[in-house]
N, C-alpha and C positions, 0 to 999 in steps of 0.2 A: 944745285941741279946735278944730278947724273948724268955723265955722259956717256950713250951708247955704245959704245967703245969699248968702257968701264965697267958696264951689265951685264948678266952677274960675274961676279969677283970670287963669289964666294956658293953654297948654297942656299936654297929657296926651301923654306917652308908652307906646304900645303894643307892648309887646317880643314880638317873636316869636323863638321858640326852633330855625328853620332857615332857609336861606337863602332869597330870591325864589322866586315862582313854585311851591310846595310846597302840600300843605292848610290846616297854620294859617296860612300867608301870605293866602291866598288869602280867607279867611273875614274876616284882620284886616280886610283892604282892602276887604272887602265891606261890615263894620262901621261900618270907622272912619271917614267918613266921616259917614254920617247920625249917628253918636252923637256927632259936635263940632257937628254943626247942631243936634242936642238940648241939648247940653249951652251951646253959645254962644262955646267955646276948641275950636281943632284938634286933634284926635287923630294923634297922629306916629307913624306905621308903625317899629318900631326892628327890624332882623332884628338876632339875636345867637347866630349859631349855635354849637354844638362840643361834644362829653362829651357825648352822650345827649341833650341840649338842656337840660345840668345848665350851660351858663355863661350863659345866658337866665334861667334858675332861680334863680340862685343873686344873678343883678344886678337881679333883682322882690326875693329877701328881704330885700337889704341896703339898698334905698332906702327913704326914710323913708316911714311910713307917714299919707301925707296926701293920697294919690289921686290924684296926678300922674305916677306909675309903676305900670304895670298889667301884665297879661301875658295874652297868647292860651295861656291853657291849655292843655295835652291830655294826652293818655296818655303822651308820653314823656315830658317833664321832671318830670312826677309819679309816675308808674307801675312807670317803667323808670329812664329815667338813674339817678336819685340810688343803685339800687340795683345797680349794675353798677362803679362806681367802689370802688377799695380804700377809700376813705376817704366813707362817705356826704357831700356837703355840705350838706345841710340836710332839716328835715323837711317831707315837703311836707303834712301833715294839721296840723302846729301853727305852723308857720313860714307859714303862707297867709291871707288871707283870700278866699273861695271864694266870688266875688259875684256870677256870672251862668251860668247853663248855655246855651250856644250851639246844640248840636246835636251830632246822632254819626255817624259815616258808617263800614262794614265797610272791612275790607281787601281787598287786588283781590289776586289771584297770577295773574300773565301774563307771556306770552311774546313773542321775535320769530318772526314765521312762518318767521324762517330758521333756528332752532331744531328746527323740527317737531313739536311737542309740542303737543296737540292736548288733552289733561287733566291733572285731578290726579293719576290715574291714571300719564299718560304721565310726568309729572312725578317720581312717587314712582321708575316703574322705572329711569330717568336717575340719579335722586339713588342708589340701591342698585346699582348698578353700579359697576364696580371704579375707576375714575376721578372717580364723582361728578358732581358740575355745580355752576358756578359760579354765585350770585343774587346780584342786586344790591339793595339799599334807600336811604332818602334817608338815611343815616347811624347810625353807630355805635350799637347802643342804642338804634335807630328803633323806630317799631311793626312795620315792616316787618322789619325784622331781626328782633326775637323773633320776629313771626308766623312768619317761615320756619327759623327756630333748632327751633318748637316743633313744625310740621311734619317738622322733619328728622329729628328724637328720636322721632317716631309711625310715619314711615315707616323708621323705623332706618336714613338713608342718609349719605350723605357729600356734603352740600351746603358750599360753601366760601364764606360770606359775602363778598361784594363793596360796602365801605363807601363811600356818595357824600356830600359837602356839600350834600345838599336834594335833591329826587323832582327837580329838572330835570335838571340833568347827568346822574342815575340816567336816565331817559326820552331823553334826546339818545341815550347808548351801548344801550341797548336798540332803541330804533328804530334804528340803526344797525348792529345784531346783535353788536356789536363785547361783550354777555353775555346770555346765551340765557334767561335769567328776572327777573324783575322783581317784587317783594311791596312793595304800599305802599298807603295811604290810597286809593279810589278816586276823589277827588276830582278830579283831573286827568287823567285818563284814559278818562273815558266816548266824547268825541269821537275819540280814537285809536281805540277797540274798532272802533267802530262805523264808521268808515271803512275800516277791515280792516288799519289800520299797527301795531297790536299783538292778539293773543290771547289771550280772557280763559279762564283756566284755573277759577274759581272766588271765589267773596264769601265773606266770614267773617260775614254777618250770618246771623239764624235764617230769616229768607226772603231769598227773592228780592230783588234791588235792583229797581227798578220803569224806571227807567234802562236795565238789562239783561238783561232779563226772561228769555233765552233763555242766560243765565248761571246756572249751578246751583252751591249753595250748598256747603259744605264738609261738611253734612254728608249731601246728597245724592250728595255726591264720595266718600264712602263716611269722612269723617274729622268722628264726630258734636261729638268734644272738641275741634275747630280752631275754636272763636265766639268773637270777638274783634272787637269796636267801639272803637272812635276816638273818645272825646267830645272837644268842646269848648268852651272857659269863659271868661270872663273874671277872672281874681285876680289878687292884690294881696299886699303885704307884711300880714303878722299887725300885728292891731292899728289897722285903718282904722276910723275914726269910726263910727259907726252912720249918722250925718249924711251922709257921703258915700259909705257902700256903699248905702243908701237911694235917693241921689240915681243911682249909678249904672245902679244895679237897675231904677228906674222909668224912665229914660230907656233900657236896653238894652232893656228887655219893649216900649217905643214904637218901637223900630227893628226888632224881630223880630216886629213884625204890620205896617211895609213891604210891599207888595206885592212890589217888583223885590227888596229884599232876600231875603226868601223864594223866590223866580224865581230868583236868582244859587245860594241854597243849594241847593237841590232839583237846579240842573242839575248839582251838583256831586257828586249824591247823600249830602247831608245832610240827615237828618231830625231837625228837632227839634220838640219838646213843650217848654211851657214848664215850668218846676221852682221852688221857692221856694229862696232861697241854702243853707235846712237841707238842704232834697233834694240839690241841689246838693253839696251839703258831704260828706254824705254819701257819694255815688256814687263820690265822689273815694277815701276811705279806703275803700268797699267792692270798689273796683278794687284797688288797691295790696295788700288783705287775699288777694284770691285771687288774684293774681296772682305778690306775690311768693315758691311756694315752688314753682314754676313756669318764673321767672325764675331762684331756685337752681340747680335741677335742670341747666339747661340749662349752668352752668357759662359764662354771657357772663360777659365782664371786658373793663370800657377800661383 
């Protein structure tokens, strides 16, 4: 057992599950930072990307459980990845311990204006057309990838998944038009809209982003069963002390009533409410329950 007293000793590693410059990236570094000046040890940004964001996942279960190895949650390496691989590698409802909820932000479906597609609408007639349309997302297994996998299957069309190592490189060849759609996290993307260097086709949240107010929703795009939010978390391998998910819990809920902390989420269109680790814990398995036969359907495989 650890004793609280004795937490941390040393520094804390922060695995994130895709490359630089992506939404969990961007949230860890938002974090992690003021949570070593809480906690009095550095927080180490670790990207670890690849397989759904199942080799990030899979190097949180196997480290030992004593709060020095942690993970930026989210929908993929819990939701998605493990479920997409021939061979699951771990569970992520009993294999976790689920100690912080961060906040959730919808998924964005946009365009390059050199594209010409101008909605969801435009979008769908593209995808049903005899040649289809190529979307990119920040990798395999993404949220972005199922969200436009589950789009594709609604609008019965022929969309051909375009897989990237992280939303950046995905956003370099989009703004570059070099692939005419783009599904990902909205976090990175408010500043492009709204300069007019990418087109937002629609949110996957139940309202409006407040960010993109003149962006309509998925199911005002006429698709009511396209809602799909992005949380984000803090966890850890199964098995962390009470003594140190305590410790972490109390020191994240002091860094998520930050001002500029909250200021950096919000402009990235993440909203979060605070949750208790059960709530928490919960959300995670109440995700994964309805999502995976959804995830079936679609027939993804890495």
């Amino acid at each position: 057992m650890v004793a609280a007293a004795a937490y941390p000793d040393k520094p804390i590693r922060l695995i994130v599950t895709f490359a630089p410059g992506g939404a969990s990236d961007i949230v860890a570094r938002t974090i992690s930072e003021p949570l070593g000046q809480k906690l009095g040890q550095p927080v180490i940004v670790d990207n670890r990307p690849g397989a759904g964001g199942s080799v990030g996942g899979l190097a949180t279960v196997q480290a030992a459980p004593d709060g020095y190895t942690l993970m930026m949650a989210n929908s993929t390496p819990l939701s998605i990845g493990p479920f997409v691989l021939d061979k699951q590698p771990y569970d992520p409802v009993k294999q976790f311990s689920h100690v912080f909820y961060a906040g959730s932000a919808p998924v964005l479906f946009m365009a390059s204006p050199k594209a010409g597609i101008d909605s969801l609408a435009g979008l769908a007639k593209l995808a049903a057309s005899p040649n289809g349309t190529p979307f990119g997302s920040g990798g395999p297994a993404s949220i972005g990838h199922i969200s436009g996998e589950f789009f594709n299957a609604m609008a019965k069309g022929r969309m051909l998944h375009v897989a990237y190592k992280g939303g950046a490189p995905m956003t370099t060849d989009l703004l570059g038009g070099q692939i005419p759609v783009g599904i990902d996290v909205i976090t990175a993307f408010v500043p492009l809209v709204k300069s007019g260097q990418l087109k937002a086709l629609a949110v996957t949240s139940a309202k409006r982003s407040p960010l993109l107010p003149d962006v309509p929703t998925t199911a005002e795009a006429g698709y009511p069963k396209l809602r799909i939010d992005n949380y984000f978390g803090v966890s850890g391998p199964a098995g962390l002390p009470k003594e140190v998910t305590d410790k972490l819990y109390a020191a994240l809920a002091e860094v998520l009533t930050m001002p500029n902390v909250l200021k950096k989420l919000e402009e990235n269109g993440i909203v979060y409410n605070q949750m208790t680790q059960a709530e928490y814990a919960a959300l995670v398995a109440n995700q994964i329950a309805d999502w995976a036969p959804i995830i079936k359907a679609t027939g993804t495989k890495l």
